[in-house]
N, C-alpha and C positions, 0 to 999 in steps of 0.2 A: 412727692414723698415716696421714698423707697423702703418699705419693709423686709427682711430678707430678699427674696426674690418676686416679689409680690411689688407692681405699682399702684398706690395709692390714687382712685379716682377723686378727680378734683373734686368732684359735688359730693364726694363722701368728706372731704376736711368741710368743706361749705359748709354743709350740715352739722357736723360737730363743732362749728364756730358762732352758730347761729344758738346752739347750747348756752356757748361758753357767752354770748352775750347776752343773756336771756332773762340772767338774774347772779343770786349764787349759785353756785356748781361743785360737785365734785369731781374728779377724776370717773368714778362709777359711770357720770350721770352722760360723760363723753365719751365712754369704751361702750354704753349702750347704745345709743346714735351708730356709733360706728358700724359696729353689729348688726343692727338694724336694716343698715340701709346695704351691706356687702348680703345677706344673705344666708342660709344656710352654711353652705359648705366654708365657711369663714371660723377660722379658728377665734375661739376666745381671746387667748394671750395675744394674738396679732392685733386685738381689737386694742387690747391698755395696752399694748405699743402706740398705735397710732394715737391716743389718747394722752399719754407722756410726752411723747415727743411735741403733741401740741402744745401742751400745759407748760414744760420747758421753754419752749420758742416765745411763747407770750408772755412767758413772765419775762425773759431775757429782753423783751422789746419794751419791757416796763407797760403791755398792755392787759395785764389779768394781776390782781395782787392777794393774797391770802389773807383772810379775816381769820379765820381760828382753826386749826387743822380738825379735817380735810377738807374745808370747805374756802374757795376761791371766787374772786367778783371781777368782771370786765370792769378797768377804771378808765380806758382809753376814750380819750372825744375825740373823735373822728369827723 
């Protein structure tokens, strides 16, 4: 995944996936993962970027559904 000019480390989505399968979730609860795991010098905004764009893709694959905003549930069996 590509954020402006910034590529996105695979074990950084891993990690914010492992969120999103974890329980309920919000948005917040996967732009902090994110952050967390790039480090300091890691802008915020590029974090709920990468946090959106995941939330997006899984919902589009029918694998995370919204219970009552803003809060989201992994439904996918895998």
């Amino acid at each position: 995944m590509r954020i402006k000019s910034y590529e996105v480390p695979q074990q950084v989505i891993d990690a914010c996936i492992t969120v999103m399968k974890s329980g309920v979730f919000r948005s917040s609860d996967v732009a902090s993962m994110a952050h967390s795991c790039i480090g300091k010098p890691w802008n915020k905004v590029l974090a709920d970027r990468i946090a959106d764009r995941l939330i997006q893709k899984m919902r589009r694959e029918k694998k995370i559904k919204m219970l009552a905003f803003p809060k989201w549930q992994w439904v996918d069996r895998e």
